[in-house]
C-alpha positions as CSV (number, residue, x, y, z in Angstrom):
1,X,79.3,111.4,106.9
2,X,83.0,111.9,107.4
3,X,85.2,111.9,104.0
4,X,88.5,110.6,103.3
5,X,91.2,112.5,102.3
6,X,91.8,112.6,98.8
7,X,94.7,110.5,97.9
8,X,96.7,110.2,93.7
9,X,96.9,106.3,94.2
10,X,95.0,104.4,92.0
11,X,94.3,100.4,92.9
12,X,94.9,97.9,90.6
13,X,91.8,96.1,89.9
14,X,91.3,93.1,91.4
15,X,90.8,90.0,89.0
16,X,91.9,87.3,92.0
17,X,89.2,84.6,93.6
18,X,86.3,86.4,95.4
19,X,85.8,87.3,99.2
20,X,83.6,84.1,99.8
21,X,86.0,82.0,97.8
22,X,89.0,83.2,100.2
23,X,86.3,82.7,103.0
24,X,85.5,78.8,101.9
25,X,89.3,78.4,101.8
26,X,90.4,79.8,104.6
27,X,87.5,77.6,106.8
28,X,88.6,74.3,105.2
29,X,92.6,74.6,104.8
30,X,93.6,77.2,107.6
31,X,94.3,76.7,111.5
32,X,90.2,77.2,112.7
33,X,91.8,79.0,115.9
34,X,92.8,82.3,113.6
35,X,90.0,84.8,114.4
36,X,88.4,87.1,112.1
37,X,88.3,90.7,113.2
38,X,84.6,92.0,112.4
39,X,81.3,90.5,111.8
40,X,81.5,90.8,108.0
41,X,85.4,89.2,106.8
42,X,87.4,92.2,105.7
43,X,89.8,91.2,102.8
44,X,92.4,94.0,101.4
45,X,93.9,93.1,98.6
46,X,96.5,96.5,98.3
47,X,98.0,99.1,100.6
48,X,99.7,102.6,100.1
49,X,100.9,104.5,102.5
50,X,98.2,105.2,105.2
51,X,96.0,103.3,103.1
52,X,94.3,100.0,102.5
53,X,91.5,98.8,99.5
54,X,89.5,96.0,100.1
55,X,88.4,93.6,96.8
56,X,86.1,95.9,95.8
57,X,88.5,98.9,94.9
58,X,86.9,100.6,98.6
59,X,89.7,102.8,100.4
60,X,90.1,102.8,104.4
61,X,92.5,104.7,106.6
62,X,94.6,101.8,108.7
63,X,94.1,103.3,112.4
64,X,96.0,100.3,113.8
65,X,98.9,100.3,110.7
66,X,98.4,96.2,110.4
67,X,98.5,95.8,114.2
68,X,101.4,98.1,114.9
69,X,103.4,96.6,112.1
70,X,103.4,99.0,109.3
71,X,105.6,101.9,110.6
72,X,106.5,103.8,107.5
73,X,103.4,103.5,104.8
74,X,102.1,100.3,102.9
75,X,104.5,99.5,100.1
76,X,106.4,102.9,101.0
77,X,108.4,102.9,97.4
78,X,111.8,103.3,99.4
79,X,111.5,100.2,101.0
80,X,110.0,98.0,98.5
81,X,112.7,99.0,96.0
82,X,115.4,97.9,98.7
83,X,113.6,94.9,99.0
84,X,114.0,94.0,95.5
85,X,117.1,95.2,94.6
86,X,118.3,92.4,97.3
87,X,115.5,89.7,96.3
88,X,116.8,89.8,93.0
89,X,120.6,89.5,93.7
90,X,120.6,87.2,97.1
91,X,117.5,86.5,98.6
92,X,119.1,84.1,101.5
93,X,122.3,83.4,102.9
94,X,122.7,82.4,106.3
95,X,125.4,84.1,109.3
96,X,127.3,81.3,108.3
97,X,128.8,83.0,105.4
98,X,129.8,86.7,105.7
99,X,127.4,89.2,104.0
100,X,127.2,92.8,104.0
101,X,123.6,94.0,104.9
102,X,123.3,92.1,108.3
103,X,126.7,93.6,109.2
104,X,125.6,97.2,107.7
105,X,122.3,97.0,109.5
106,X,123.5,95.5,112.6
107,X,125.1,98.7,112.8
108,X,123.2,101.3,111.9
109,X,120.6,99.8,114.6
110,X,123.0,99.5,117.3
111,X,124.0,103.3,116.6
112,X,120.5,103.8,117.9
113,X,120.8,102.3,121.0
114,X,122.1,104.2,124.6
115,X,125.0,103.1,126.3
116,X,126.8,99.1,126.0
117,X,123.4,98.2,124.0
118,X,125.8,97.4,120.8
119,X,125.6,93.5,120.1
120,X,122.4,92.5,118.0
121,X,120.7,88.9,117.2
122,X,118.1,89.0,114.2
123,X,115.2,86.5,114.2
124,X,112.1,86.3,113.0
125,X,109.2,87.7,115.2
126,X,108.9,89.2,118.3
127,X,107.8,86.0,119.7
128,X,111.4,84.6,119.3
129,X,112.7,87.5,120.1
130,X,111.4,87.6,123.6
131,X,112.4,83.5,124.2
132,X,116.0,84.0,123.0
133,X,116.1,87.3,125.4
134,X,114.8,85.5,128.8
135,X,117.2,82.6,127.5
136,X,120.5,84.9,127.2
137,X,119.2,86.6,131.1
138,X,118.8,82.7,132.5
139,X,122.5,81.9,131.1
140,X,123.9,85.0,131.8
141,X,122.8,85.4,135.0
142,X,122.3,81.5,136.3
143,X,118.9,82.0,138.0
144,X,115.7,80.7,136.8
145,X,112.8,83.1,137.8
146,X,111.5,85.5,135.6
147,X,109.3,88.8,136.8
148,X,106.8,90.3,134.1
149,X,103.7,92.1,134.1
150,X,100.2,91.3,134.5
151,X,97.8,92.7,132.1
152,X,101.2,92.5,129.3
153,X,101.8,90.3,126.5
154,X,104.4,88.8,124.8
155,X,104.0,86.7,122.4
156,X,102.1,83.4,120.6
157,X,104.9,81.0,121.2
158,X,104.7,78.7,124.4
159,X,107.4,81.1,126.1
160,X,105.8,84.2,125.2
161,X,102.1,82.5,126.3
162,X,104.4,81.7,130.0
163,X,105.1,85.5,130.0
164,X,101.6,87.0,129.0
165,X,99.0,87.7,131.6
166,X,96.1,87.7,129.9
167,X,94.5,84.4,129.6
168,X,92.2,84.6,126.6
169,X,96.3,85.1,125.0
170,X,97.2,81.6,126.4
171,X,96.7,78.1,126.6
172,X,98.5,76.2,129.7
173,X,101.5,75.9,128.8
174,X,104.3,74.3,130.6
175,X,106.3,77.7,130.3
176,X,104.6,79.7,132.9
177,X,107.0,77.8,135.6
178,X,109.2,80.1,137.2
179,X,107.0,83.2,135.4
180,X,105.9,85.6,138.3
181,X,103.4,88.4,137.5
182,X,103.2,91.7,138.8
183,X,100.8,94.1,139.2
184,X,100.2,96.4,136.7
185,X,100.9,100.2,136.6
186,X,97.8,101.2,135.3
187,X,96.6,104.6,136.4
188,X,93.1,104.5,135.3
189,X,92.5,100.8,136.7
190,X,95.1,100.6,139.4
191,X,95.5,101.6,142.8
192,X,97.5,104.7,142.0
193,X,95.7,107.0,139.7
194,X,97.5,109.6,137.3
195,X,97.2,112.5,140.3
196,X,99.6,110.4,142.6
197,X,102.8,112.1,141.8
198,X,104.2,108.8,143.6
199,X,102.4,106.1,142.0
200,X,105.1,104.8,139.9
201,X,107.5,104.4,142.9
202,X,104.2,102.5,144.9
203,X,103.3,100.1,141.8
204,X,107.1,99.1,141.9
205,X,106.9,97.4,145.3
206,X,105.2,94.9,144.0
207,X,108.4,94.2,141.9
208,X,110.0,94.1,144.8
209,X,107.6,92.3,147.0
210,X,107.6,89.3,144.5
211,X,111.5,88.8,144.4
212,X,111.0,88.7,148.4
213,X,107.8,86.5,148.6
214,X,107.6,84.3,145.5
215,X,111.2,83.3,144.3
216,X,114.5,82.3,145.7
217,X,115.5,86.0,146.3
218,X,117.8,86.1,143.6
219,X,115.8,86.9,139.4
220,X,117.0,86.1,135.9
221,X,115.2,89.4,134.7
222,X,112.1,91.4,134.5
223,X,110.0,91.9,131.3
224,X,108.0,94.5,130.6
225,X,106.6,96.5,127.5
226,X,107.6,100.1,127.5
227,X,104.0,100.8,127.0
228,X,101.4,98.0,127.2
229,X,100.3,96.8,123.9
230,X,97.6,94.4,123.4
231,X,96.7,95.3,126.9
232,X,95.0,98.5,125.9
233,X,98.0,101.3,125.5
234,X,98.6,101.4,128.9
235,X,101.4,104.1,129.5
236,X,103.2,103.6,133.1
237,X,103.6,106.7,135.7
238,X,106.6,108.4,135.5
239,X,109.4,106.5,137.4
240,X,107.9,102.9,137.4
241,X,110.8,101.3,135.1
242,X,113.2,102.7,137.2
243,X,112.5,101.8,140.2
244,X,111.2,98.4,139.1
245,X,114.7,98.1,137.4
246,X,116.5,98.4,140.7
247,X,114.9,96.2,142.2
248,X,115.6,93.6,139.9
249,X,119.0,94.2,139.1
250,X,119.7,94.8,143.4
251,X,118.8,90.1,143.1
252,X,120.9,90.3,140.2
253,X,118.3,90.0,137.1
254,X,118.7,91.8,133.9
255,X,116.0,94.2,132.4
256,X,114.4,93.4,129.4
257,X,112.5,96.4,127.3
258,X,109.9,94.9,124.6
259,X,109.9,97.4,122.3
260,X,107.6,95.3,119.7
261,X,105.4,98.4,119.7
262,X,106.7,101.1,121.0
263,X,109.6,101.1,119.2
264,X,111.2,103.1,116.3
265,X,110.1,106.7,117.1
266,X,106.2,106.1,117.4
267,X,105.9,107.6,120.9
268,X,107.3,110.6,119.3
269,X,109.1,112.1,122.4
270,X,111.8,109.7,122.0
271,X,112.9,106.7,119.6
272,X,112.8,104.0,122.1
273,X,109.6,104.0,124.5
274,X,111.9,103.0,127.1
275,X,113.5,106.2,126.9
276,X,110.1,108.0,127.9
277,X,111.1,106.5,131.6
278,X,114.7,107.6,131.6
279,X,115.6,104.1,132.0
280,X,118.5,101.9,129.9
281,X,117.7,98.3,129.6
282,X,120.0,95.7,129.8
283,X,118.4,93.7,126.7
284,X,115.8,95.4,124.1
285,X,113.1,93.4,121.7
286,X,112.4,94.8,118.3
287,X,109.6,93.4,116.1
288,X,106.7,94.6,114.0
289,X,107.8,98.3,112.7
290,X,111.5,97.3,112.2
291,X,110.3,95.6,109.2
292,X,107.2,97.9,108.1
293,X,105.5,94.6,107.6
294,X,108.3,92.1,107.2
295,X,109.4,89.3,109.2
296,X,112.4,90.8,111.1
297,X,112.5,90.8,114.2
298,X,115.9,91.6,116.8
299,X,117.5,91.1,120.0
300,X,119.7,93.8,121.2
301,X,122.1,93.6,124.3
302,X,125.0,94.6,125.7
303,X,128.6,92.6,124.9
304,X,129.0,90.9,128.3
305,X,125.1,89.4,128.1
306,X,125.9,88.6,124.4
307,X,129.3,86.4,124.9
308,X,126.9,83.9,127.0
309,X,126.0,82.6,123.3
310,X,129.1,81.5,122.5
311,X,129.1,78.9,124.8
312,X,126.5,76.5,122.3
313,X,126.1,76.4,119.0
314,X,124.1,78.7,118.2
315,X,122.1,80.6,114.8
316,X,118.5,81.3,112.9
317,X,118.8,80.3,109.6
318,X,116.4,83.2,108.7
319,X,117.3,85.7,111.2
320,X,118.7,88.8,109.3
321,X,118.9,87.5,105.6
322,X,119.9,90.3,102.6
323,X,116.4,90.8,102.0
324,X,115.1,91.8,105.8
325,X,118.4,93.7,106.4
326,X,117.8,95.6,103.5
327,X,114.2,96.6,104.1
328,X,115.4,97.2,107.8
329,X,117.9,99.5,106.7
330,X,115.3,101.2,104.4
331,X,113.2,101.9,107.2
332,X,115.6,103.8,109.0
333,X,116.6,105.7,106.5
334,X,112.4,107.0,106.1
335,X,111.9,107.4,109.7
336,X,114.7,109.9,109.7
337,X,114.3,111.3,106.3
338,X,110.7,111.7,106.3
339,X,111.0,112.9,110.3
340,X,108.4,110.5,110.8
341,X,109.3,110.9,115.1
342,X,108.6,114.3,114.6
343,X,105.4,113.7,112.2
344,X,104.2,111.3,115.4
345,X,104.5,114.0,118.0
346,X,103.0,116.3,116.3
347,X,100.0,114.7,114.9
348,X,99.8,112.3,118.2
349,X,99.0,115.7,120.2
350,X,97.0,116.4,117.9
351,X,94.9,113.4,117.7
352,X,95.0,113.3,122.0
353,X,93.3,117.1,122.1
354,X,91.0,115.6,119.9
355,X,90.1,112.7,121.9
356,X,89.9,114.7,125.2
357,X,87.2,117.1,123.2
358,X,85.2,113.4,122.6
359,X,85.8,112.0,126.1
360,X,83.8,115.4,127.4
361,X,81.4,114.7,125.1
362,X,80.9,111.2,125.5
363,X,79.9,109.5,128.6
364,X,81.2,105.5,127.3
365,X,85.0,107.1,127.1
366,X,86.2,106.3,130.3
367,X,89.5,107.5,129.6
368,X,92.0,108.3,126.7
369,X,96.2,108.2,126.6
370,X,98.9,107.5,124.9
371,X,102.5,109.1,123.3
372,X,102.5,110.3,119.8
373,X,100.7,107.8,117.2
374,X,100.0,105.2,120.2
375,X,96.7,105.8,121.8
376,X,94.0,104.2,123.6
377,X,90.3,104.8,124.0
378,X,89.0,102.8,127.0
379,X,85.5,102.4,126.9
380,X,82.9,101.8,130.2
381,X,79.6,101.1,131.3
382,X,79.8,103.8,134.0
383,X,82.4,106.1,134.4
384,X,81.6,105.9,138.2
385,X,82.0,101.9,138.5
386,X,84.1,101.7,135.5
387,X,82.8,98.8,134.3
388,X,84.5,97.7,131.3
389,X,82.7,98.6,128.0
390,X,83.6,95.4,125.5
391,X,80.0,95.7,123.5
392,X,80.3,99.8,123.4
393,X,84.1,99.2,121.8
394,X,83.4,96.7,119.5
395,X,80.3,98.5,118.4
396,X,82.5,101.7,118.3
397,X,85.1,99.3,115.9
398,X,82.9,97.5,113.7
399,X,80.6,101.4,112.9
400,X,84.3,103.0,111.9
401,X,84.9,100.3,109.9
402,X,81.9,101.3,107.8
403,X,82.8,105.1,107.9
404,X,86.3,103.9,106.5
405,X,88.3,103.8,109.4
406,X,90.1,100.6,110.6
407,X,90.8,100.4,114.2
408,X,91.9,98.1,116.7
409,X,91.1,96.4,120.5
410,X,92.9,95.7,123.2
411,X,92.4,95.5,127.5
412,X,91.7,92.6,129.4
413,X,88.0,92.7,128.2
414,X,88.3,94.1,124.9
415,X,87.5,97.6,126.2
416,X,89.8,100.1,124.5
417,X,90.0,100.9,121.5
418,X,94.2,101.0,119.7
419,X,95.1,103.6,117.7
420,X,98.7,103.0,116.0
421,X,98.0,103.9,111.8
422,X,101.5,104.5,109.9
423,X,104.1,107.4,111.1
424,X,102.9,109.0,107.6
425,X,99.8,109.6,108.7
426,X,98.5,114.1,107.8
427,X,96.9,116.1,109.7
428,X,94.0,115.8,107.6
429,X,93.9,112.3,108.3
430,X,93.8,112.6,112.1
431,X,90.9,115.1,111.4
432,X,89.0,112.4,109.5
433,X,89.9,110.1,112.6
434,X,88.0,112.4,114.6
435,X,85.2,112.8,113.3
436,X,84.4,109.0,112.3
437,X,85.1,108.2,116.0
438,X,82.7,111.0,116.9
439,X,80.4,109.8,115.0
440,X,80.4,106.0,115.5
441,X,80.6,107.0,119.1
442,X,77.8,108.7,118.9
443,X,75.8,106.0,117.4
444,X,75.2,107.4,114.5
C-alpha cells in the first residue's frame, strides 16, 4: 500500500462534536440540495499545506486543493498571519471610505495583467464575478446576446446556471434567455481530435455560425474558461480562443476569460490560462486561488469597459474588504516567492508522464491532459466506443480516498477524474499520487 510522505505537522486533537453529530446536523438545519462527496461523509477538521486530517487525527494528500481553491497550502503561515494582522486592526470597511489594501492590491493584481487590463472590481465568488462581467459587456456594448460554451460552467447563481451547459449544474432558470451555446473544443470527444493541427480554427466556426444563425448578428460577448473546469479539464487546441475571439469582437462583443481555475500560475507555462492561447481578453474572472480559500473573488477589465459603471450607483459592500485584500496580497507574494508557477510546471510534467505510464497500462483510462497541476483522467467503458466510465471513476475516487488521496470529478457524466492539489505540492507527493491511482485503478 502506497505511503504518505512524511510530514513535521502535528494536528491538534480534536475535542469538537463527533462525525455523526455534524452528520444529524447537517440533515436537519442545512440546504438538503448540498451533496456529500463519497459514500462514507468525510469531515476534516485541519489543513497544512498539501494536507488535510479528518476527526480522527488521519492525514490525506488534497488532489483537488478544496475544489481548486486552495492555491498556496492550507493555513500557509504567510497568509494566515496577513489575515490577522488586518482582522485584528479593521476587519471591514466598505469602498465608500478610502482604505489602503484594496488600493495596494488592486494594483499589484492589475500589474499582472497584459495590455489595458488595469481597472479591477472585487466581489465575492466567482459566481458574481461572472454576472457583474456579462452585465459591464451588455452596457458596454448595448447588445443582449451572450455566446458561451457547451460542456463549461460558470457558476451557482441564476446567471451563472443561464451560462453553464451542463444540466445536472442547473435548474430552469429565466437567465438562459439570450444565452447561446457552442460546441465544445474537446479533442478527445469532439469532432476534431488532438492530430488535426486545424482543429482549433474548425471548432471556432461554430462561434461564428451562431452569431450568424441564432442572434441578431451583432453579441454582447463570449464566455469561456481558459481550460474547462467542472467539465473534466478540458484543454482547447491551439488557436481556438483566437479565432473564436475574432469572431466575436468582428459583431462587436467583448471576450470574457474565466480564470476561476486556471488562474494564478497553475497551468505552469504561463500565469493566466488565457495566456496558453496567446489571446488578451477584454474582461478576466478571478475566484477560488486568489483567496487560497477565502471569499475574494475579482473582475478585471480594461478602463473604457470599466467607465460603463459609473453611469448607476454602483458597489459590494464586501467586495475587497482589509481582510481579503490582505490575504490576496499574501498570496502573490508566495506564488512568486515560493516559485510556485515554476513548482506547477515541473511537477505537472511530472505527474502527466506518469499518467501516460498508467493510461498504457490501464484499459478504463481513455485519455489523460492537462497544464501543470491541472489534469484530468477521463475514464471509459471501451476505449473503442468511448463510452463514458462514471462507475469506473467514482470507484477509482472513493478507493484513493481510502489509500489517502482526495480527488475530484468532473465531465458531463462524471467520467474524469480532477487533479488540481496545492502549488506546494513535492515531488514525492506526485509519486505517492501515482501509485494510489495505480493502484485504485487497478482494483486493488
Amino acid at each position: 500500500m502506497p505511503s504518505l510522505p512524511p510530514t513535521s505537522h502535528q494536528p491538534q486533537p480534536y475535542t469538537g462534536p463527533s462525525k455523526a453529530e455534524v452528520l444529524a446536523l447537517r440533515r436537519e438545519f442545512l440546504n438538503p440540495g448540498l451533496f456529500l462527496y463519497y459514500k462514507e461523509p468525510l469531515m476534516l477538521v485541519e489543513g497544512k499545506m498539501q494536507y488535510v486530517w479528518d476527526e480522527t487525527g488521519r492525514r490525506y494528500l488534497d488532489g483537488i486543493g478544496g475544489i481548486v481553491t486552495v492555491s498556496v497550502g492550507h493555513c500557509h503561515p504567510q497568509v494566515v498571519a496577513a489575515a490577522n494582522r488586518q482582522q485584528a486592526l479593521l476587519p471591514h470597511s466598505t469602498t465608500i471610505y478610502l482604505q489602503p489594501n484594496i488600493a495596494q492590491y488592486a494594483a499589484k493584481l492589475a500589474a499582472k495583467m497584459p495590455g489595458k487590463l488595469k481597472v479591477c472590481y472585487f466581489v465575492n465568488s466567482g459566481s458574481e464575478a461572472n454576472d457583474l462581467a456579462v452585465m459591464m459587456a451588455r452596457l458596454y456594448t448595448g447588445n443582449y446576446d451572450v455566446i458561451a460554451l457547451r460542456n463549461g460552467y460558470h457558476g451557482g447563481n441564476a446567471s451563472g446556471m443561464g451560462l453553464t451547459a451542463q444540466s445536472n449544474w442547473k435548474f430552469n432558470v429565466p437567465h438562459s434567455f439570450g444565452v447561446h451555446h457552442a460546441v465544445s473544443p474537446y479533442p478527445y470527444r469532439g469532432t476534431f481530435g488532438s492530430d488535426d493541427p486545424d482543429a482549433g480554427r474548425k471548432y471556432a466556426h461554430d462561434v461564428r455560425d451562431l452569431i450568424e444563425t441564432a442572434t441578431p448578428g451583432k453579441i454582447a460577448g463570449f464566455i469561456a474558461e481558459s481550460i474547462q473546469g467542472v467539465g473534466g479539464f478540458v484543454v482547447f487546441p491551439d488557436g481556438y480562443l483566437a479565432e473564436a475571439y475574432r469572431h466575436v469582437r468582428a459583431a462587436g462583443g467583448v471576450c470574457i476569460a474565466d480564470e476561476v481555475q486556471t488562474g494564478f500560475g497553475r497551468t505552469g507555462t504561463h500565469y493566466w490560462g488565457f495566456e496558453t492561447q496567446g489571446v488578451v481578453p477584454d474582461i478576466v474572472t478571478l475566484a477560488k486561488g486568489i483567496g487560497n480559500g477565502a471569499p475574494l473573488a475579482a473582475v478585471i477589465t480594461t478602463p473604457e469597459i470599466a467607465a460603463v459603471m459609473t453611469e448607476k450607483v454602483h458597489f459590494n459592500t464586501f467586495g475587497g474588504n482589509p481582510v481579503v485584500s490582505a490575504i490576496g496580497q499574501a498570496v502573490l507574494e508566495v506564488i512568486e516567492n515560493e516559485k510556485l508557477q515554476a513548482n506547477s510546471l515541473a511537477l505537472g510534467a511530472h505527474l502527466l508522464s506518469g499518467l501516460e505510464r498508467l493510461k498504457a497500462r490501464h484499459p478504463i483510462i481513455g485519455d489523460v491532459r492537462g497544464r501543470g497541476l491541472m489534469l484530468g483522467i477521463e475514464f471509459v467503458k471501451d476505449r473503442t466506443t468511448k463510452e463514458p466510465g462514471r462507475e469506473e471513476c467514482a470507484r477509482v475516487v472513493e478507493r484513493a480516498r481510502e489509500l489517502g488521496l482526495l480527488l475530484g470529478k468532473g465531465g458531463m457524466w462524471g467520467q474524469t477524474i480532477r487533479l488540481a492539489p496545492p502549488m506546494c505540492l513535492t515531488k514525492a507527493d506526485a509519486d505517492f499520487i501515482l501509485a494510489v491511482l495505480d493502484e485504485a485503478i487497478g482494483g486493488g
